[in-house]
Steps between C-alpha positions, in 0.01 A plus 500: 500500500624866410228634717422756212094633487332360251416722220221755459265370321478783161206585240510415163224727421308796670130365501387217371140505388242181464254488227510789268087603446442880498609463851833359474527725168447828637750433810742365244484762262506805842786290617680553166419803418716555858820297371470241705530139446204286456475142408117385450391149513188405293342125506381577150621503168373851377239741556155359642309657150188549625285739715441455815475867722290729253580839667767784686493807615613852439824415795614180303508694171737764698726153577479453150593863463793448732587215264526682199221281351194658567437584102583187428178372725268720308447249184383223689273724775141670463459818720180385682299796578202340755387179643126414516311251682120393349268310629324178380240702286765742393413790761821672521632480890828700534640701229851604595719722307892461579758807502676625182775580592528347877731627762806314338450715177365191288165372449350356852416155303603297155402163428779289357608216284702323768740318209557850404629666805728196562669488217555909535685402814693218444635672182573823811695197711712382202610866438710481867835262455495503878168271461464139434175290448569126517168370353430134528653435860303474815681558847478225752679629786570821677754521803574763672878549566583811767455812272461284189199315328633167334225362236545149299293496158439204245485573120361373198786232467476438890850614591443699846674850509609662851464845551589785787313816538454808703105444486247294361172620424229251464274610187413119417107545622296314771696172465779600476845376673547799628260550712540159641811611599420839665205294702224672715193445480221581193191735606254406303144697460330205414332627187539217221308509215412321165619711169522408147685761283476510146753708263384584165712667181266691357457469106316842466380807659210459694418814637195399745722242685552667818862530576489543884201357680400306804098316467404453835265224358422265826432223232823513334777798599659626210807719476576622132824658440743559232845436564665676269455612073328248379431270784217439719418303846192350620544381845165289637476407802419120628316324754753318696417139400496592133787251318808618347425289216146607404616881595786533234333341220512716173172418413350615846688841507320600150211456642565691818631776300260509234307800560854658434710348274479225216759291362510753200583737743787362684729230569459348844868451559508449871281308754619460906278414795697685811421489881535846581693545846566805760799403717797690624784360592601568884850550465673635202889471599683281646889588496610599170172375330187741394225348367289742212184491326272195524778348676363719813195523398214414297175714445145467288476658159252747582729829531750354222765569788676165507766567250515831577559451872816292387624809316474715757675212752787525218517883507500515880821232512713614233611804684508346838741257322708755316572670830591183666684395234717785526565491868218584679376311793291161380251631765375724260292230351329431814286807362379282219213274644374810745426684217375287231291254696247734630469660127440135403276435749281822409463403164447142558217536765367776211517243254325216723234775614452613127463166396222369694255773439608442149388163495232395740322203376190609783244620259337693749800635634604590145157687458531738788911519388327648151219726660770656741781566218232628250345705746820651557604577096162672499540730750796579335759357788829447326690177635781558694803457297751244690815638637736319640640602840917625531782285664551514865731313734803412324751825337208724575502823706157641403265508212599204289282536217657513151677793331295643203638578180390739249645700254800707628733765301848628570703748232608248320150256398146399602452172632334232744628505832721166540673570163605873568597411860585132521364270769803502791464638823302893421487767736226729344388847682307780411787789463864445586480708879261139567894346526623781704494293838667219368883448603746498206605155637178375449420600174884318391399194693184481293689540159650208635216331465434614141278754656378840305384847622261632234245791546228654385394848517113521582510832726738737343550647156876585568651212647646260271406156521585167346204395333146627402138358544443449161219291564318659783593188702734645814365773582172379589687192625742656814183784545278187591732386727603773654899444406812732458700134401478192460735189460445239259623116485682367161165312497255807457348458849539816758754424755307829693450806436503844713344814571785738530903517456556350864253215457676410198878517611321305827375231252806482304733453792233212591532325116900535573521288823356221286800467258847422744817404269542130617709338222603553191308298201570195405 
C-alpha cells in the first residue's frame, strides 16, 4: 500500500439529459446556447412524428424567442384567437377571447403541429457542438458518486456506455428511470379518465369546422381542436369500461366524427385511447439529479398546460445550472422545486376543476351547468380570463410574477424587449437617480453576474435614459405597481421590485448574499 487517496472521481460532461421530447429539447438547446456540455440520451431512434400536446403559450414562444427559433415555429402554429364551449343543442356556453399580444409580447395562445415544433428544436440542439443526442440507447443505471452523477446506457447494438456528469435531469416522462431513482412518493388527484383522440390531415378548407371548442355534451364530451395548419383533433370522451379495441377502430371514429368530417375531408392518421392522470411527483431532486416535465408531473389536457409546464421547468433550470456550473453554490437549485411545484399545482388543480364541469355525464347536473353559464353570457358577464399566479418561495424576494415585454426603442433600433436587452440578470428603473442608493460595489458584483442597469425615463423630459416605451408597455407597468426599480431573473420572472432608490439598493444587496464565490467551474 502507498497510502495515496484514491482519485476524485471527474465529469465527462456538464449535464446529462434523459429523453429528449420538447422537454429535454428546450433544456438542451438553453444549456447550449450557454456553452456548456450536454450529452442527451434518447431510447428512440428519431423524432416521435406525431402530435400529441396541441397548444403553448405566449411565455414558451418568448423561450423560443430566447432560442433564436421563434420564426421558425410560426409555419407549423395557428394564432388561436378564442376558445368556446357549446352545449349538446349547440347553445353557446363560454365564449372566451385570448390576448393579442399577451404580457410576453406574443400572442397569449397558438395551436401547434407537435412534429413541427420538434423538429424546429432538434435542428436548434444540433446547431451547439457542445451538445450530443445519443438516440437509440436507454440508461439503466444512475449512481451517484460524491459531486458526480455516474449513468450506464445500452445502445442499439447493446454495448453499455459509462458516463460522468455534473447533473442529470430526468425529462424521460412518468416512467421514467429517473424518477425511480430520485424516489418520493407520487400525489396523485385521483382523476382518471377514458379519452380517445383522433388526428386528422385535413384535405381541404372547411371553414365551419370549429377550430377551438369544448361540447359539454353529457352523452358524449367532445373537444374539437386543430393542432396546427392543416390538422385537426377530436378528442371523445369514454365511459370507463369501453374496450380499447372497439374504441380505436377506424370505422367507429367516422362515425363519431361524422357530423364533422368525411373521409373526403381528411385522413384519419392517428387514433390513441389515453388514461388521463394528475400526479405530482413529491420530490424533484435528489443529489445531483432534477427531474423535469412529466417526469414530475403529469396534468389533464384541459388548459393545454402539460407541455408547456415542462418548458417553463426547462427555463427555470437552465440558469440555476449555468450559475452553478460556473461556481456558484449547488444550493442554488434547492430553489427549483419551491418554485415550480406550486405553479404546477395551480394549474393542475385548474385543469382537474376545469375538466369536470366540462364533462359531467349528470344530465341534470349538466342542465343547471347550461342555465347558469347562459344566464351569465346574457347578462353580458364576461368570463374571467385565467391567470396564473407568480413564483414564491424559492430565488424570490417579492412579486414573482413574470416580466412583460413589449416593444422598446433605444437610439440605435426598435425592438421587442428580450432581443434589445437580452435575458441575463436586468436591473430596470424608472430614471437613473432610482440607482442612486446603490453602492458602486454592488452594482460590479452584479455585472458579475451578467447583470445590466437599464432605464427608462417616464417622469422627466431632460434626463436621458436607456430605452423608450415604444409600446406603451412600462409605463403603465412600474405605475401599477407602484415601482422606482425592479430586478429581473435571466428567466423573465421578477426577482422583486421596489418603491424608491433605498428599497432597491436594500433588495439588491439581498439578491447579492445569494451568489458567494465557492469554486471555480469545472
Amino acid at each position: 500500500m502507498n497510502g495515496a487517496a484514491d482519485p476524485v472521481p471527474t465529469a465527462d460532461v456538464d449535464v446529462v439529459i434523459v429523453g429528449f421530447g420538447p422537454t429535454g429539447m428546450t433544456l438542451a438547446a438553453l444549456l447550449g446556447q450557454l456553452g456548456h456540455r450536454v450529452l442527451v440520451f434518447e431510447r428512440y431512434a428519431g423524432l416521435y412524428n406525431l402530435p400529441r400536446a396541441a397548444a403553448f403559450d405566449d411565455e414558451t414562444m418568448r423561450t423560443f424567442q430566447k432560442l433564436g427559433v421563434a420564426e421558425r415555429m410560426l409555419p407549423g402554429t395557428n394564432i388561436q384567437p378564442g376558445y368556446v364551449w357549446v352545449n349538446g343543442q349547440g347553445d353557446v356556453l363560454l365564449d372566451i377571447e385570448y390576448d393579442n399580444p399577451g404580457r410576453c409580447g406574443w400572442p397569449s395562445n397558438y395551436m401547434m403541429y407537435q412534429p413541427h415544433l420538434e423538429s424546429v428544436l432538434d435542428a436548434r440542439v444540433q446547431e451547439f457542438p457542445a451538445v450530443e443526442v445519443r438516440r437509440s440507447t436507454t440508461v439503466t443505471d444512475i449512481r451517484q458518486l460524491d459531486d458526480i452523477v455516474e449513468l450506464d446506457a445500452t445502445g442499439a447494438d447493446g454495448a453499455t456506455h459509462r458516463v460522468r456528469a455534473r447533473f442529470v435531469v430526468g425529462c424521460d416522462g412518468g416512467n421514467g428511470i429517473t424518477r425511480t431513482f430520485v424516489g418520493g412518493t407520487l400525489d396523485d388527484y385521483g382523476f382518471f379518465e377514458n379519452w380517445l383522440v383522433c388526428d386528422f390531415k385535413l384535405r381541404r378548407d372547411l371553414p365551419s369546422l370549429p377550430s377551438f371548442s369544448q361540447v359539454c355534451n353529457p352523452d358524449e364530451p367532445i373537444a374539437i381542436v386543430n393542432i396546427g395548419p392543416g390538422h385537426h383533433r377530436f378528442s371523445f370522451r369514454l365511459e370507463p369500461d369501453v374496450r380499447r379495441e372497439d374504441a380505436t377502430e377506424a370505422e367507429r371514429v367516422w362515425r363519431r366524427v361524422a357530423d364533422y368530417l368525411t373521409p373526403e375531408d381528411a385522413d384519419l392518421i392517428r387514433i390513441a385511447n389515453y388514461t388521463f392522470r394528475s400526479a405530482i411527483a413529491d420530490t424533484w431532486r435528489r443529489g445531483n439529479v432534477l427531474l423535469a416535465g412529466d417526469a414530475a408531473h403529469q396534468m389533464p389536457p384541459f388548459l393545454a398546460q402539460g407541455m408547456v409546464s415542462g418548458i417553463r421547468d426547462a427555463r427555470n433550470l437552465a440558469w440555476k445550472l449555468d450559475l452553478v456550473l460556473s461556481g456558484h453554490s449547488a444550493e442554488l437549485l434547492d430553489s427549483y422545486q419551491p418554485e415550480r411545484e406550486p405553479h404546477v399545482r395551480f394549474i393542475t388543480e385548474k385543469a382537474v376543476e376545469l375538466g369536470r364541469v366540462q364533462t359531467m355525464r349528470d344530465k341534470d347536473e349538466a342542465r343547471l351547468r347550461d342555465e347558469r353559464m347562459i344566464a351569465a353570457r346574457k347578462a353580458n358577464q364576461k368570463p374571467d380570463k385565467l391567470r396564473y399566479p407568480g413564483l414564491t418561495g424559492g430565488l424570490i424576494a417579492n412579486h414573482g410574477d413574470i416580466f412583460p415585454q413589449g416593444l422598446v426603442s433605444d437610439s440605435a433600433r426598435t425592438a421587442l424587449f428580450d432581443d434589445l436587452l437580452g435575458t441575463g440578470w436586468l436591473l430596470v428603473t424608472n430614471g437613473r437617480q432610482a440607482v442612486s442608493d446603490i453602492a458602486e460595489q454592488d452594482l460590479l458584483a452584479f455585472a458579475g453576474l451578467g447583470g445590466r442597469h437599464v432605464s427608462f425615463g417616464f417622469d422627466s423630459l431632460f434626463d436621458s435614459a436607456d430605452l423608450y416605451d415604444t409600446g406603451g408597455v412600462y409605463a403603465r407597468w412600474f405605475t401599477e405597481h407602484d415601482s422606482a426599480g425592479v430586478i429581473v431573473r435571466p428567466d423573465s420572472y421578477v426577482y422583486g421590485l421596489a418603491p424608491d432608490a433605498q428599497e432597491l439598493s436594500t433588495l439588491l444587496k439581498q439578491l447579492l448574499t445569494v451568489f458567494p464565490r465557492t469554486h471555480p467551474s469545472v
